[in-house]
C-alpha positions, 0 to 999 in steps of 0.5 A: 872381041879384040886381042889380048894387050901384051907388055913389052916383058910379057911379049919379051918372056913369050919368044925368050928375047931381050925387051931390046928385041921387041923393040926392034920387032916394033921398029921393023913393023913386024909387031905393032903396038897400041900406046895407053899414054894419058897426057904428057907421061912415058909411052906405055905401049901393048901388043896384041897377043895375036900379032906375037901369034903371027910373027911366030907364024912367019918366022917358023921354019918347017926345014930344020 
């Protein structure tokens, strides 16, 4: 059984950042991404739900 896809907003409203912050996280390799592009049209990408579950895992701080 695979992930759950996540949109970019949906990723974005889950950590509470910017899409533009997602964006980077896919940029710096730290979430990727699975593109549903049909033909010529605008990328349409999805994360897996599990790879939003590791990057918090990351970057949680257990000294506060």
């Amino acid at each position: 059984m695979c992930d759950r896809l996540l949109s970019v907003p949906s990723v974005a409203q889950i950590l509470d950042v910017s899409r533009r912050s997602v964006y980077r996280y896919i940029a710096l390799g730290e979430l990727s991404v699975v593109d549903l592009r049909t033909g010529t049209e605008r990328s349409r990408v999805r994360i897996p739900s599990g790879d939003v579950r590791e990057l918090v895992r990351r970057r949680t701080s257990s000294s506060a």
